[in-house]
N, C-alpha and C positions, 0 to 999 in steps of 0.2 A: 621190702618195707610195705605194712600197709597205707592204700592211697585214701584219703577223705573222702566220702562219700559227697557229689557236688550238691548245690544249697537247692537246687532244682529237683534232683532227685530224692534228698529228704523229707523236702514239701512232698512234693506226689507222693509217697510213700503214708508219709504222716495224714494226709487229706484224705487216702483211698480208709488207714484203717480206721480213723474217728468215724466216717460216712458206715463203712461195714458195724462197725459197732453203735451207731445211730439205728439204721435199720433193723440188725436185730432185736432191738428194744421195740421198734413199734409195729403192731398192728397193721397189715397191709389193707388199705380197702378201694383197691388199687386194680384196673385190671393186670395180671401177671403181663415180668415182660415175656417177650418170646424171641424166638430163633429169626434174626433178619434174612428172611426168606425171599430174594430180589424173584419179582411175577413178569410173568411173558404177556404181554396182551390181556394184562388185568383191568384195565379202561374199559369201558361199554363197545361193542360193535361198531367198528370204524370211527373211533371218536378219536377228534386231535385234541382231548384234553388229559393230561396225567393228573391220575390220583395221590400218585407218590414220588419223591425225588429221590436220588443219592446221589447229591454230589455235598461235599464237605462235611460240614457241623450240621447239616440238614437231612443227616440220612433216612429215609423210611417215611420223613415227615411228609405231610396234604402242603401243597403249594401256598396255599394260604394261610399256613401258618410260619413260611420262611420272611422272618422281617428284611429281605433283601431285592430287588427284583429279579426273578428268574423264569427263563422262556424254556418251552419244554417243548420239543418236536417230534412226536411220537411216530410209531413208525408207519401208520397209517395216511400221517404227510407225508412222511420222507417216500412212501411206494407214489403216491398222489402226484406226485411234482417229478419222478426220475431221477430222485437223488443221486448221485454217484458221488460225491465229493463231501466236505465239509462244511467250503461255502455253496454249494444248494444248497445245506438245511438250513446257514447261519445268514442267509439272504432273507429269512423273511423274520431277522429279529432288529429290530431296531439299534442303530447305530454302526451295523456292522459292515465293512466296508473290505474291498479286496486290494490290498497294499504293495507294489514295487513290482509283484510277477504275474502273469497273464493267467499263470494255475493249470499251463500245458504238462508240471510236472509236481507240483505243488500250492496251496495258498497259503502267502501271507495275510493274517486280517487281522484289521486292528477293532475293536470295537471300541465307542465312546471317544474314538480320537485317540486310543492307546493302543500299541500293538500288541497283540498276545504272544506269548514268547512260546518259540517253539518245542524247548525242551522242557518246562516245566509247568505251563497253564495248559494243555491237553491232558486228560486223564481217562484210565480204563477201571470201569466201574467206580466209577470213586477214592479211589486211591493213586494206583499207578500211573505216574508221571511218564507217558508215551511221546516219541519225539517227531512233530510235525515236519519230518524234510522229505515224506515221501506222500501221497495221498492219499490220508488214512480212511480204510475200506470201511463201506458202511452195510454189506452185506449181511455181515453178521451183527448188527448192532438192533436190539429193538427201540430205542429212540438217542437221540442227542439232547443233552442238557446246558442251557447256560447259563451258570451264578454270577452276575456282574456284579462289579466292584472287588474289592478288596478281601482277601481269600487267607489270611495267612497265618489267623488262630490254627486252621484244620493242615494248611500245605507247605507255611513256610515262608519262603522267600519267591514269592511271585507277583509280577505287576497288577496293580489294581484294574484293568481291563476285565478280568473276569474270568475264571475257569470254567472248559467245556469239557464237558465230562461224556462219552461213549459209556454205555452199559449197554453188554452183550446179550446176545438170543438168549433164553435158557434150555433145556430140556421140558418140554410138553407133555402133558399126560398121558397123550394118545400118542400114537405116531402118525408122522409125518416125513414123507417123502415130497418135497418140491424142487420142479427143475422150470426154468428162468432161463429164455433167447434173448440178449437183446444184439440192438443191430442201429446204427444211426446212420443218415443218408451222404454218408462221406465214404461208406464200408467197415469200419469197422464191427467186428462181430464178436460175440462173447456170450457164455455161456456160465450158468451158477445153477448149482445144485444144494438145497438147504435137505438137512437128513436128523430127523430127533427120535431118538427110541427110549423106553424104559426097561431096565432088568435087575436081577436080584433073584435069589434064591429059590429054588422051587417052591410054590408051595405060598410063598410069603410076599409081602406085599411087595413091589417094584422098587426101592430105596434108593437105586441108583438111574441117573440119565445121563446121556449123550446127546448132545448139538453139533453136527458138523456141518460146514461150510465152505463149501469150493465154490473158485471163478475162475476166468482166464479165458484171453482171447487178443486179438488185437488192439492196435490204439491206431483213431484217425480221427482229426479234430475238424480238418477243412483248411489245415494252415501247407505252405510252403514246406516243400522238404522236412515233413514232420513223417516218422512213423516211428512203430515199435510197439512192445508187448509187455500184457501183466498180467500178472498169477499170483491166487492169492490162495490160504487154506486155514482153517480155523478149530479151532475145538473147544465145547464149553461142557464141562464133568462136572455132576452133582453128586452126592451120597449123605443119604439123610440117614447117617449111622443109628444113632435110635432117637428118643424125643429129647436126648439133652446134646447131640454132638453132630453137626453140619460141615460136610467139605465140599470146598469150589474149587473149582480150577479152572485157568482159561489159557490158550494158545492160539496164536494167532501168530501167519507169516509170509508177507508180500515183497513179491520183486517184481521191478519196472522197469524197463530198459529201453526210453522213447531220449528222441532228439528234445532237446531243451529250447524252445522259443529265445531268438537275440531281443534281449531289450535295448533301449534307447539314453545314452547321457546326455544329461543335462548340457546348454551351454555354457560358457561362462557367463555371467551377469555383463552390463556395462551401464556405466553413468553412475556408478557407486563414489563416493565421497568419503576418506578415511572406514574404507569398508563398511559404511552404512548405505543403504537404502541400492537404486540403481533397479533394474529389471532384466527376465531373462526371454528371449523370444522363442515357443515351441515353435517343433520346426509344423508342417503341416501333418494331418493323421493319413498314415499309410492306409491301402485297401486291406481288409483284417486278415486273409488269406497270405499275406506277404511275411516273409520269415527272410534277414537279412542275410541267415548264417547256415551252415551245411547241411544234410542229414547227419554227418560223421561227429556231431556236436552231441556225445551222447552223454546222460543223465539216467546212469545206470546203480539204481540202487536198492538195498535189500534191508526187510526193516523182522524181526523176530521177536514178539512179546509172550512173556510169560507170568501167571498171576496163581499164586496158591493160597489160599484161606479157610482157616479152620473156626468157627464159632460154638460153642461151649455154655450151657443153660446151669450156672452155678445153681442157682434159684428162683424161686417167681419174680424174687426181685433185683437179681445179676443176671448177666450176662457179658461173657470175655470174648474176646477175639484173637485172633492174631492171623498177620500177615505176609506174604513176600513176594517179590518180584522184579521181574527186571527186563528190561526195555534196550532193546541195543537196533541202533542202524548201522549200515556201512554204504558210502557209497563214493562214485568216480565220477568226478562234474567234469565237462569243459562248457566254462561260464563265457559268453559271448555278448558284447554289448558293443554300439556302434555308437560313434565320437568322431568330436570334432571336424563335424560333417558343416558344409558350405549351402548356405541356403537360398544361396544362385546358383551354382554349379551341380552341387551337390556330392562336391567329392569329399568322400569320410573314410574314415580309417574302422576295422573292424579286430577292437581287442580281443584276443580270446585269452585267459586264465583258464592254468593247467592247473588241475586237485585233483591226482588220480587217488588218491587214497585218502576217506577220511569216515574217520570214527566216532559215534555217539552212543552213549551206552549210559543208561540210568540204572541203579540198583536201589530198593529202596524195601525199607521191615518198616514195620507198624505192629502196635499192640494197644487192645480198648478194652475198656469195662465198663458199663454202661447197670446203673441203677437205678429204682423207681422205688419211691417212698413218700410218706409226708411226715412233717412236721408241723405243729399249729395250725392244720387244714390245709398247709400248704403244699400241693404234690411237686415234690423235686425231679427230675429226669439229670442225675448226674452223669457226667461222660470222664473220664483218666484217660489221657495216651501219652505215647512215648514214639515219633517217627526218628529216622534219618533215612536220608535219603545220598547217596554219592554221585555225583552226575562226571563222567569223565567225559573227554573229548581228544583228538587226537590226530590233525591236521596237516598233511602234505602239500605245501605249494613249491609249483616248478617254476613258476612264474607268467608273464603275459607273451604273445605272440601277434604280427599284427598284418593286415591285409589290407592292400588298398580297395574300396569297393566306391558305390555311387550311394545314394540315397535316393534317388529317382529311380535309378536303374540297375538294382543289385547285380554284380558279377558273380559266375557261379566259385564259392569258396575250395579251392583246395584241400586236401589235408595236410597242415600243417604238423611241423613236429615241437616239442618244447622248448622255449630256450635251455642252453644249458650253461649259463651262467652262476647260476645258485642256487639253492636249495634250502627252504624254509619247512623248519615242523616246527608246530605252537601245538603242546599238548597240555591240556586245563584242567584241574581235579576239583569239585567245587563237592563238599561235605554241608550238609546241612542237618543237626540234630535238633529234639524239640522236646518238647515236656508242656501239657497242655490241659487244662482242666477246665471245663465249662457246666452250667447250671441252668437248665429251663422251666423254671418257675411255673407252676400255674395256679393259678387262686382265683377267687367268684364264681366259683362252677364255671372253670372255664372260659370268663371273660378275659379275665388277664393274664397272660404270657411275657413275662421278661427272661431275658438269657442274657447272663454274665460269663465272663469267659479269659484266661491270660494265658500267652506261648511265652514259656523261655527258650531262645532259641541261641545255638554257636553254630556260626557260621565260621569257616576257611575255605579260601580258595588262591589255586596257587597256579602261576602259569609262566612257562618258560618256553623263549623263541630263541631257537635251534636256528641259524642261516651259517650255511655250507658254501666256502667258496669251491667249485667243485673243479677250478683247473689247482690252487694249491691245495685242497682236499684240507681248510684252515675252518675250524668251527666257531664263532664268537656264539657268546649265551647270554639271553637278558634275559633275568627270572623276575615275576612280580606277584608279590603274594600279600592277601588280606584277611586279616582272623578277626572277628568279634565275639563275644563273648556273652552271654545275658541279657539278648537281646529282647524285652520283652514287648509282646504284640496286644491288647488288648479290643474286647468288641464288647457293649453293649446293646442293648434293644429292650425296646418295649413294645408290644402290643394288643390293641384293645378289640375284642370279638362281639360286636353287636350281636351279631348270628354265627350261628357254627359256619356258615358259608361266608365268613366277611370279615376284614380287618384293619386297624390301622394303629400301624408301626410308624416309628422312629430307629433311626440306627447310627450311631459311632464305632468307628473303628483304626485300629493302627494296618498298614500295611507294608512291609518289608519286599522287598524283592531284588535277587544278584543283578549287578552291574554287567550290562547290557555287553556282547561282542560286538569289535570294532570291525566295519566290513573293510573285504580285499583290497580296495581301492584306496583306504588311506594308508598314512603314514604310519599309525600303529597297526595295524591290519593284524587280526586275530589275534590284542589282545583283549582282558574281559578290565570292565570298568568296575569301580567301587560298588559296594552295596548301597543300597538307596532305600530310603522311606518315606512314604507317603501316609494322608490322614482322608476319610470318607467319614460324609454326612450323608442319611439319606432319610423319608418320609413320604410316605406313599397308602395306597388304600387298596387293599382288593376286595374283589366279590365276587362270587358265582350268580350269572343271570341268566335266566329263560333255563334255569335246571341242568344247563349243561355247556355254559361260555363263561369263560373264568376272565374276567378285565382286571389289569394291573394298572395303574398310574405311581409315578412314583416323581421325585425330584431330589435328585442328588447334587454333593458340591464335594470334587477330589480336588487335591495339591498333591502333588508329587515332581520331584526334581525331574527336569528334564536331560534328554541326550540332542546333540549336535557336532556337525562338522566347522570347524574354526577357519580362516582362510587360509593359515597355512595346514591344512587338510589334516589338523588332530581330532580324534574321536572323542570327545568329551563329554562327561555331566553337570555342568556347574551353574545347568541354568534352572528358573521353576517354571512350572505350570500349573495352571487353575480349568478346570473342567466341571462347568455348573452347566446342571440339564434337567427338564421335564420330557419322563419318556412314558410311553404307551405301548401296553401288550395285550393281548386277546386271543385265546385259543379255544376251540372246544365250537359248540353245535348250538345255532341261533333254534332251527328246529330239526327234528329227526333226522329230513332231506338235505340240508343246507349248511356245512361243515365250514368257518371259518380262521383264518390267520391275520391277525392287522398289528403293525407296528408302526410307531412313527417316535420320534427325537428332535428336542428343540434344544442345539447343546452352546453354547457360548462357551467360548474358552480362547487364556490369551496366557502370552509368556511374559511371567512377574521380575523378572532378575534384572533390575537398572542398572548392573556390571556390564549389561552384557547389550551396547546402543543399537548394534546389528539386528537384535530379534525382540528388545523390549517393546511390549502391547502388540507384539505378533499374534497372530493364531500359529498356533503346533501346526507344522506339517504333516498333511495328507488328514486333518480334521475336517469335517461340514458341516456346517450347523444343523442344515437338513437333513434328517433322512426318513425314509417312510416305504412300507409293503402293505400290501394287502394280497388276499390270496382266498376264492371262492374256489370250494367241488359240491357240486350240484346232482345229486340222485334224483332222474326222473320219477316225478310221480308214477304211481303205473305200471311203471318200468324200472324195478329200483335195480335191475341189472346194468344197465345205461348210467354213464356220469359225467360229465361233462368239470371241468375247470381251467380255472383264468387265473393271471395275478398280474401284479402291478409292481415295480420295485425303482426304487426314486433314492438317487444321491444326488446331495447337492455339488455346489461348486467350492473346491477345495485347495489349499497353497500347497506349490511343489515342495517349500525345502521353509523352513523355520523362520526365515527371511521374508519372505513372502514376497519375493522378485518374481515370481507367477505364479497363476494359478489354474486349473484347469477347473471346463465347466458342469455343469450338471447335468446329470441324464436320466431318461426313462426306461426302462427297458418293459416288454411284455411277454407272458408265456401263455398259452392254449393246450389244452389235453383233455383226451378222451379213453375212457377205459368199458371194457362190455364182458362180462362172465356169461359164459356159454357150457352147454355141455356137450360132447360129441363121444362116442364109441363107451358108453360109461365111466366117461374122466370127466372131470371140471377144468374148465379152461378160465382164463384173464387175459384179454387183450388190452395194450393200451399203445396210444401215440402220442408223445411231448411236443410241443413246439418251443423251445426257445429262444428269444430275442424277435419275436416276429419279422418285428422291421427291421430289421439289421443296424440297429441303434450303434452306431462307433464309439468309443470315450475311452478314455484312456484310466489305466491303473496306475498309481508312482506313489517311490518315495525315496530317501533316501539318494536323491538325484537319480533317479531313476523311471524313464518310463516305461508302459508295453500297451500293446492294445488289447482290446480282448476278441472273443473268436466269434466266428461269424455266425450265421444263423445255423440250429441245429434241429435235428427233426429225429426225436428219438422212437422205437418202438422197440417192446417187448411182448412175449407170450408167457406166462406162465400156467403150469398142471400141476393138478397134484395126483401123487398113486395113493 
């Protein structure tokens, strides 16, 4: 029998052919579009400002003309500073903050006071949804991108926090061989080799290029019974088949295999009255060097992405796409956290949860078409697509195991084995399909820009918990599944261009995002919560100053349902949140010599649900209204081989848990670095030396009842040549 074609897909359909059949009628006077050709260090010479983005509905577009606010970290920061991680690039954007783990094996960060969800707001080039549980390598990336707010005309179903977006090296015109020592004053040592060649047919021009990408070396942070090792390998393939048809491809695949930092629980509260109010006392901050829990606590895991794309130059005034890819982890935790520890004594107990086996794996097609035309003077820039995306998961727990220890004076931990009382697997299949059409207006010679925009989206997700009793070998099943259907997301904007270099938007938007997983520790533990939706307002102004520092101001106002733990330890959504902020961004070159980064956020926000007496007119947990970076690299006059830089990085003081029974307080931390290009034996050399944390600043990360500390001072150095 045949099936109806859905009301989604007949729009699209009917909208792409009236548009096609618009356009062939008129007269282009238009520049032609062209092949979305992603540039390797197309910015001016060391400059930390980008000319271009891709991340969402804003692909290929000048920064300032995205009505959203977006921080760009090009990769001339990310070398400037000793990037390794995610959060170094996302420490010098405003709001961004590092949430419940120390980042010995990963970061969680929330920004704006929301956390970014691991599996679905990380993305490679723009597209693929890559999954944050390992420490995604930034060797191969030539800058990091961050679209804050609400994403979900272009992504779907993701928290309004903001999508960061990784885009990879590409192939270079020339070749390039560079090899990279680094080494930091704990011992660890590591090594990366970056390799770009062009080839193609004899005779004929070069069509095709290769980017490859090797690391690997040890891990050693300065913490307690920490060590272990990561290897990473990469590949990014062009072939620019003729002038109407472009293929990419990327690969990229890292394993890690270090001891996981024990973080810290919460106490219970006391002086609480029918579960409202009452306070919780931290205990005091251990020395940062201190690791409560074994070597043998290992966090051994392996992450494999893969990306293919092919774009197609119908005409000057189309162009198509299409997409695929897929993103899978696997890895074997044993999670360790210390409790219910005595704060005279100090005697506590050390949980450890056994997950030897756990699976993440995202699949996800896309297809675009993209056209440029006008009507009545007015030049359109239409976009068609069609995503889904399937995200599965697929979780082993053995259960918890426990150790008597001190909290003063840790005892050295055993290896324990797991309990074997039960056995839990919660495996989750969450489907998200879209259908998506948006419109970038431009009219007054380019004064005015509006972009209208609507997703239909169906969403299902479906999760069932498997617990095994393993001496009667008895299996009970709890399934819980939720489907929507027509979900639709809409974004408008306007914005007005004094100058080609200047702007000021407004912006509404819907945002959708899956319902949040329930951690280990409670009573629903692994399973996933309802889909949720939230609304953004935002207004802001940009402009490029002194020819080469691009300033952002902006001021936003989110609502989006909240998640919490209940007192009888259920993992729930049923509360709100209100997130109003004026934030500040600055990138790019005050003069030739003098390269800056400054962010800062003034964010209020409080939990609205008078259901709910425990948390109403709270602040969200792990939010600060403060936060604020600066970050100077300084090229000697004179001497432009010589550089010197500094930075500044400021979180305020913020509530452990939605209650706001404590909070912990605010900090400063500082970095220094110096980098000197040399030449010896007719090679070009790059020395540099990081200092992070100067003064060995303490403070603590949390959430989710959870603390950790972070690591001590670090003193990085690299050498890199090129052949």
């Amino acid at each position: 029998m045949t099936q109806p074609i859905p009301t989604s897909r007949r729009f699209s359909a009917l909208m792409l052919a009236s548009v096609c059949a618009l356009s062939a009628q008129t007269t282009p006077a238009l520049p032609p579009v062209r092949l979305e050709e992603f540039t390797v260090s197309g910015n001016k010479l060391e400059s930390y400002q980008a000319d271009r983005v891709q991340v969402g509905a804003f692909r290929d577009v000048d920064p300032v003309d995205v009505p959203l606010t977006v921080n760009v970290l090009t990769r001339e920061a990310l070398d400037a500073q000793s990037a390794r991680s995610v959060f170094d690039a996302l420490k010098n954007t405003a709001g961004a903050t590092r949430s419940q783990l120390s980042g010995s094996v990963y970061d969680n960060i929330a920004v704006r006071g929301i956390l970014v969800e691991n599996r679905g707001n990380y993305r490679l080039n723009g597209s693929l949804p890559i999954i944050n549980l390992i420490d995604l390598s930034l060797e191969n990336k030539e800058r990091v991108e961050v679209l804050k707010g609400g994403s979900s005309l272009y992504y779907g179903f993701v928290p309004p926090s903001g999508v960061i977006n990784l885009t990879t090296k590409r192939p270079l015109p020339q070749p390039l061989t560079s090899l990279t020592v680094n080494a930091n004053n704990y011992g660890a040592v590591s090594g990366h080799l970056d390799l770009s060649r062009r080839f193609g047919p004899a005779g004929a021009e070069k069509s095709m290029g290769l980017r490859l990408n090797f690391a690997g070396g040890n891990e050693e942070l300065g913490i307690d019974n920490y060590s272990g090792t990561r290897f990473f390998a990469a590949a990014a393939y062009d072939w620019k088949v003729n002038d109407k048809l472009l293929v990419r491809f990327d690969f990229e695949n890292l394993k890690k295999d270090v001891t996981e930092q024990t973080t810290i629980a919460l106490l219970p509260a006391v002086g609480a009255v029918g579960g409202v109010g009452g306070t919780i006392t931290l205990p005091p901050m251990p020395r940062l060097s201190r690791n409560f829990g074994g070597d043998w606590l290992k966090y051994d895991a392996n992450m494999a992405n893969v990306l293919a794309r092919a774009d197609y130059l119908i005409s000057p005034q189309w162009t198509v796409f299409i997409e695929a890819g897929r993103a899978k982890t696997y890895r074997n935790r044993l999670f360790s956290q210390l409790q219910n520890y005595n704060l005279t004594t100090g005697a506590a107990n050390l949980s450890i949860n056994f997950t030897p086996s756990q699976l993440y794996q995202n699949t996800n097609w896309r297809g675009e078409a993209f056209g440029r035309f006008l009507t009545a003077g007015v030049q359109h820039n239409l976009t068609l697509g069609a995503t889904t995306n399937a995200r599965q998961q697929d979780i082993y727990n053995l259960g918890n195991g426990t150790f008597a220890t001190n909290f003063y004076n840790p005892l050295p931990v055993p290896q324990l084995n797991p309990p074997t009382a039960t056995t839990t697997r919660t495996p989750n299949k969450i489907v998200d399909t879209g259908f998506y059409v948006y419109d970038r207006l431009v009219a007054f010679d380019d004064h005015l820009q509006i972009i209208g925009g609507l997703r239909s989206t169906d969403y299902s997700s479906h999760t069932t918990v498997y617990t095994t009793n393993n001496t009667t070998r008895v299996t009970t099943v709890a399934p819980t599944n939720y489907d929507v259907s027509n979900k639709v997301s809409p974004m408008l904007t306007a914005a007005w261009k004094p100058t080609r270099k200047s702007s000021l938007y407004v912006s509404y938007l819907k945002a959708l995002e899956a319902g949040a997983n329930a951690p280990n520790t409670t009573v629903n533990a692994g399973s996933v919560l309802p889909p949720l939706e939230s609304r953004q307002y935002e207004v802001g102004v940009k402009a490029e100053l002194f020819g080469g520092l691009l300033v952002q101001v902006g001021y936003f106002d989110i609502e989006r349902p909240s998640t919490f733990t209940t007192a009888a330890n259920l993992f729930t959504a049923n509360g709100k949140a209100t997130y109003q902020g004026t934030e500040l961004f600055a990138s790019g070159e005050i003069v030739p010599s003098l390269s800056l980064i400054a962010s800062g956020v003034i964010l209020d926000s409080e939990q609205t649900n008078a259901a709910n007496a425990a948390t109403f007119g709270r602040i969200p947990q792990g939010t600060a209204k403060y936060t604020g970076s600066l970050f100077l690299d300084w090229h000697v006059p004179g001497l432009p081989e010589l550089t010197f830089n500094g930075g500044a990085f400021y979180t305020g003081r913020r509530p452990m848990n939605d209650a706001n029974q404590a909070f912990i307080g605010g900090f400063t931390t500082f970095n220094a670095g110096a980098a000197y290009r040399f030449a010896a034996g007719g090679r070009s050399y790059r020395a540099r030396v990081t200092i992070e944390n100067i003064f060995e600043r303490a403070y603590w990360s949390a959430s989710n009842g959870f603390l950790a500390t972070n690591f001590p001072r670090q003193i990085k150095f690299s050498l890199t040549t090129n052949f």
